[in-house]
C-alpha positions, 0 to 999 in steps of 0.5 A: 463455457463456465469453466473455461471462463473460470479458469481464464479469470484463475489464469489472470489472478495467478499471473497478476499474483506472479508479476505483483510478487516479482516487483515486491522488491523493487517497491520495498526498495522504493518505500525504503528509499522514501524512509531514509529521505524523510529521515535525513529531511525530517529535522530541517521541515518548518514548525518545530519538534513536533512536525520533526517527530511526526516526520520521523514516526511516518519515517519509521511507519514507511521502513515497517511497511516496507519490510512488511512488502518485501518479507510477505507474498501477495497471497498472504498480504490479501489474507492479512486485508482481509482481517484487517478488514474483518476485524475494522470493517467500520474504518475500512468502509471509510478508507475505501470510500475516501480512496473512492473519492479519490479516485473519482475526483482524479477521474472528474478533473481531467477534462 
């Protein structure tokens, strides 16, 4: 029963893989999208040229990002977190617990 429950849990992770890997364009397309309309949007937010070129510099992140999904296949974006998170694991900590909180708070205010 240990190995039909290994290849099960193998099943659901390739299968995962595979429908993540079939909706990478489509979210590159999404992320992409959001880029340009930050871009076209950037020069008229309120608080000057600093606020513009923050918009801009997290437009450009966005299009690098999204480049990144739609050139990368699920295996190698979980291969390159976890170097990130081998090479940073302080920062990582963080991000994760702040995500957590996240989420926990999302959860928490539902009622």
């Amino acid at each position: 029963t240990v190995a039909q429950v290994k290849d099960k849990v193998s099943d659901l992770g390739r299968t995962a893989s595979n429908k993540i890997d079939e909706n990478r364009d489509t979210a590159a397309t999404g992320i992409k999208n959001a880029a340009t309309a930050l871009h076209e949007n950037a020069d008229k937010l309120p608080g000057g040229e600093n606020v513009n070129a923050l918009a801009h510099a997290a437009a450009e992140k966005l299009n690098t990002t999204a480049n990144y999904v739609r050139a990368h296949h699920v295996n190698q974006m979980m291969a390159d977190l976890r170097q990130l998170v081998k090479n940073n694991p302080g920062p990582a900590l963080l991000g994760a617990a702040a995500i957590g909180f996240m989420v926990g708070r999302s959860v928490v205010n539902k009622d």
